[in-house]
N, C-alpha and C positions, 0 to 999 in steps of 0.2 A: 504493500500500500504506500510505503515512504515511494520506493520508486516510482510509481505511477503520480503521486505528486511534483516529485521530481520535474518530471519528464513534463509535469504540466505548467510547472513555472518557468524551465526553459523554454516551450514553445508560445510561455504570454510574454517573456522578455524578449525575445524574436520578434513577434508581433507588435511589441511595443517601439521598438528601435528598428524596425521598418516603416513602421507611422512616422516618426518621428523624424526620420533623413527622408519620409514623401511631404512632413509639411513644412519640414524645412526648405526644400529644394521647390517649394510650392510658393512657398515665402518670395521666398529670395529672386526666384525666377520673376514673380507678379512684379515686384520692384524694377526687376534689370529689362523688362519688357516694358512698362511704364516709361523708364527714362528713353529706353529707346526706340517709343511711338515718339514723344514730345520733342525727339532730337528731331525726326524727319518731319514729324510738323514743323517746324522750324526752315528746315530745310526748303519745305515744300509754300512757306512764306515766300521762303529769300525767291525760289523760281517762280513763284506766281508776278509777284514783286516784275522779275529780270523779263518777264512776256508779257506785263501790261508796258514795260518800258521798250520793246522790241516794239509794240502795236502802231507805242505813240511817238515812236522816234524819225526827228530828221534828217536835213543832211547833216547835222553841224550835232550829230548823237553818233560817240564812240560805239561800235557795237559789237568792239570784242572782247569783254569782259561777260554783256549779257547773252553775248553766243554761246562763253565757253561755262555759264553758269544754266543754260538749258540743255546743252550737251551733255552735261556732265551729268545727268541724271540718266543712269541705264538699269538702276533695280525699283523705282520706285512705278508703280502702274500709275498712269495719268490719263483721265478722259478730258478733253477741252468742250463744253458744251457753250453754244450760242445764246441770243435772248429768246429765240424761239425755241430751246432744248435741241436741236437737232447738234451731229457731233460735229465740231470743225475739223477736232485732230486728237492722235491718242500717241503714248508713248509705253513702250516695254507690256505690250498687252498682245497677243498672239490669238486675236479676235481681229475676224473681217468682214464681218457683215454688221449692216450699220442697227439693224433692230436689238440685236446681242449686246453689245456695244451700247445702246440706251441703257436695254436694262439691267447691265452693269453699273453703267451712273448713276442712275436710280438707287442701285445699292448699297453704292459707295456715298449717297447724300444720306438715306435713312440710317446710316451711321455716324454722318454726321462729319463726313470729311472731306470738305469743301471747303473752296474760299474764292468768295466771288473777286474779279479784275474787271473792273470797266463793267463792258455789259456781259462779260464770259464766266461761265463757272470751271474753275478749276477742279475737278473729280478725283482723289486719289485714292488708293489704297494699300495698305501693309505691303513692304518687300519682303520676299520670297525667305529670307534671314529671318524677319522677326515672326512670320508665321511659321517657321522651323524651331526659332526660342519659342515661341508661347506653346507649341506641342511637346516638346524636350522633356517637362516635368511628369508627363503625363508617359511618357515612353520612358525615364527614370523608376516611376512608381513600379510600373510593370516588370522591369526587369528586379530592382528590389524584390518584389513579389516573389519570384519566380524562385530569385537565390534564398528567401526564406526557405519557400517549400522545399527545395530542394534539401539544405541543411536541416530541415526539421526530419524529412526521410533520413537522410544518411544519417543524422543520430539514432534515429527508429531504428534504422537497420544494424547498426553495429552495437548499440546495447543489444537488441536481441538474440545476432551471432555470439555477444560476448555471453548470455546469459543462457543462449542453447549451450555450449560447452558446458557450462559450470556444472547445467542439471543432468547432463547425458555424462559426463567426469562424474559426479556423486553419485547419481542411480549406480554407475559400475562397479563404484570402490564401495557403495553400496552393498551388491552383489556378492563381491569378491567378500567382504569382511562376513557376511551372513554365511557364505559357504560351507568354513570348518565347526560353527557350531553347530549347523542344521546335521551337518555328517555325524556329528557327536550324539547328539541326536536319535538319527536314526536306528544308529548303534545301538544306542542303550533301550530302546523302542524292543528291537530285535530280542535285546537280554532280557526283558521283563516280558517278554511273548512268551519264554521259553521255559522260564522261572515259574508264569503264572500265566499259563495257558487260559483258563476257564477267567481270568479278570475281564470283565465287559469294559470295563475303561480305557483297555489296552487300544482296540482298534481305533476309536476316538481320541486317544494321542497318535496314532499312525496316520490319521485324516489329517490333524492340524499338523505336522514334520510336514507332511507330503504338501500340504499347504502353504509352511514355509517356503518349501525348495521351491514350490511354482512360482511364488514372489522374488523368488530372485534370479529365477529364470527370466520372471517379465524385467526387472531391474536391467540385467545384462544385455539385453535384448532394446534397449533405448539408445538411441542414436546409429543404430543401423538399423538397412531393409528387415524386416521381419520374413520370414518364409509363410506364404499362405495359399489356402488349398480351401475349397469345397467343404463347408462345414453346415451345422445345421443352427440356424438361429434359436431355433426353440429350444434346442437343448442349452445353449448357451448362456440362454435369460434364465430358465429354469434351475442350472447351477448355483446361481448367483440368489437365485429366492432362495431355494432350498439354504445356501449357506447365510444368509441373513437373517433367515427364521431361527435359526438356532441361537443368533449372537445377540438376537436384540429382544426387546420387553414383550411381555405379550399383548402389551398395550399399543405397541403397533403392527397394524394390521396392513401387510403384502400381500398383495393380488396382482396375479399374472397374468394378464391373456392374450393367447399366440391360437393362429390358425392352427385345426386338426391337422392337417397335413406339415410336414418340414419345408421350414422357407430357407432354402440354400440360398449361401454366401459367400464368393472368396473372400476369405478372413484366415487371422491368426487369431484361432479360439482363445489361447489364452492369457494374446493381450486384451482382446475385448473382453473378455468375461472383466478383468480390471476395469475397462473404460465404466461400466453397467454397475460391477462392485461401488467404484468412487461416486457414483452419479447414488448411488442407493443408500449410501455412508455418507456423502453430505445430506439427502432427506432426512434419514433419521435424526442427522444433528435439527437440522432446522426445525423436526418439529417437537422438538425438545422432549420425550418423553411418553407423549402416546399421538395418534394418528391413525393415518392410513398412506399406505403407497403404494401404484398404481402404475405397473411395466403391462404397456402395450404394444404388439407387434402387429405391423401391418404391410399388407402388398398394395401395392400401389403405381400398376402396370409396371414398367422396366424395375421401378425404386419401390426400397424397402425401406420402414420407417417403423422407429423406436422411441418410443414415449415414455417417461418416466415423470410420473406426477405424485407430488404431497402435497399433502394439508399444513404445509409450516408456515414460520413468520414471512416469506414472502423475501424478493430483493428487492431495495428501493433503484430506483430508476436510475439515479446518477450512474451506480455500481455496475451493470446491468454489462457498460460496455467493458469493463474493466476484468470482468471475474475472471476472463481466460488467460488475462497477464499474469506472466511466470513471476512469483512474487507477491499477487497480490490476494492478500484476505482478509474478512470481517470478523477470525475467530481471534481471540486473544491468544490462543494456541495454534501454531500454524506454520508453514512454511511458504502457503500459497503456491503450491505445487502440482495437487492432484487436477485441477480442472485443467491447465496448461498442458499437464501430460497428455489427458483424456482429448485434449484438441490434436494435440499433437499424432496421437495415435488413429483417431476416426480420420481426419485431412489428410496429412501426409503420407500414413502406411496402408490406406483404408479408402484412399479419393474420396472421401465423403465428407459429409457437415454437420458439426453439431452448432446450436446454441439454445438461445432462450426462447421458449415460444411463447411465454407467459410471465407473468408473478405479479400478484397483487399482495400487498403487505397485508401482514393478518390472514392470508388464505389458503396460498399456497402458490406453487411453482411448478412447471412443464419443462424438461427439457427435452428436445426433440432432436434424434439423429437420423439424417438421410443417406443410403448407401443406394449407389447403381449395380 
């Protein structure tokens, strides 16, 4: 759970500090875009200016200063409109037809960038530059964006690599440490078979040994391909009640229902009998002491689907997306381990899905897995 917070104060300080350099550079732009409309307004003064003085000039008017100050404009768009609107002349504007060409001016007045000479209106518009700065913060924001998500992935992705190892390194050493006393074990199983043939308790320690080993068989068996073959789903689910019935109160009540006939699965029977175990062992916690739990199997043309329902306290919604991250859990005791595996084992080894299909607090909880 700490990590899952973690992970969510790094991705709001990411988000914060991508807002922060888009309204900065939002900022900043608005101003450098400001001063450099008001420069070419200026500009576009001085040449209204240089062409009412071209209009009204004699012989005895210098007129190569206001030549080389009407030439000299080659970015800015310029419509010259008459007293009757129609166009005299246009400059840096790649429009030739003269109706176009109005309703250009037109457009360039209802914004207001105009300045009448004599009886001409002078028509301008942004150069090509400042309509390149005023987009720039908006092509800044997005690429920001982009390197957020990006680095919010690649953290996703390399905690998770870093945290598949840890759990597939411990399930093994796992394994490994369970092996010599399950063996010790069995041993001593065998001696008191021999010893005390006629004890009914003996077989019932033989169950739970053999129970051991297959737990650390599934341990050992995490982090690589599992081998899987043609199995039968009923029997599987039925495993898992039958060993639940015994473990748990008889105040909660397990109920199974699987089609008469066997619904085959390629699977590895006895990781998934685990996947169904874990799913059946958190019910029992959640409903704290008595209930009911409720494994359904169904066909459902190609896919096969598995339901597992109690009557517990329910999961509240925020958690909802969180439960299958390795690490995270609501019990005070915990590793936050088993739903992770249990994803790990239906998706990965199994092509199939689990999640939540339900949970209302106070009610209870569905979890639903689909296999092809």
């Amino acid at each position: 759970m700490q990590w899952t917070d973690r992970i969510r104060q790094v991705k709001i300080l990411l988000v914060m500090a991508a807002i922060l350099i888009a309204v900065t550079s939002l900022v900043v732009s608005h101003y450098l875009v400001k001063d450099l409309s008001n420069e070419e307004r200026k500009k576009m003064e001085v040449w209204a200016q240089a062409l009412h003085a071209l209009n009204t000039a004699d012989e005895n008017t210098d007129l190569a200063l206001v030549l080389d100050v009407i030439q000299g404009n080659t970015t800015i768009p310029v419509i010259i409109l008459n007293k009757e609107g129609n166009v005299d002349d246009f400059r840096n504007i790649n429009i030739k037809d003269t109706t176009r060409l109005k309703t250009y001016a037109l457009k360039m007045m209802q914004s207001g960038d105009t300045i009448r000479v004599g009886t001409q209106m002078v028509c301008y518009d942004e150069s090509t530059l400042l309509k390149r700065l005023s987009q720039y913060p908006y092509w800044q924001l997005g690429i920001v964006m982009i390197f957020v998500v990006v680095a919010i992935f690649a953290l996703l992705s390399s905690k998770k690599a870093e945290q598949n190892k840890v759990w597939v390194g411990l399930s093994k050493e796992t394994a490994h440490q369970l092996g010599t006393p399950i063996s010790s074990l069995m041993a001593w199983v065998e001696i008191l078979r021999e010893s005390h043939p006629d004890d009914e308790m003996i077989p019932e320690m033989d169950k739970d040994v053999k129970r051991l080993e297959r737990i650390a068989e599934r341990f050992s068996k995490i982090g690589s391909l599992p081998e899987t073959k043609d199995s039968s789903m009923n029997e599987v689910l039925e495993h898992v009640v039958d060993y639940m019935r015994k473990r748990t109160s008889n105040k909660v009540n397990i109920i199974c229902h699987t089609p008469k006939h066997d619904v085959i699965v390629k699977m590895s029977s006895s990781l998934f009998e685990w996947v169904i175990e874990n799913l059946c062992k958190n019910a029992v916690d959640a409903i704290e002491g008595s209930g009911q739990i409720v494994l359904t199997l169904t066909e459902e043309g190609k896919h096969v689907a598995i339901e597992i329902t109690d009557t517990g306290k329910g999961i509240r919604k925020k958690d909802i997306k969180n439960i299958f991250t390795p690490g995270f859990t609501t019990k005070q005791r915990g590793w936050g381990l088993g739903l992770s595996l249990a994803k790990r084992i239906v998706e990965e080894y199994h092509h199939g899905h689990i999640y939540v299909k339900s949970s209302e607090l106070g009610k209870g909880t569905t979890f639903r897995i689909e296999l092809s």
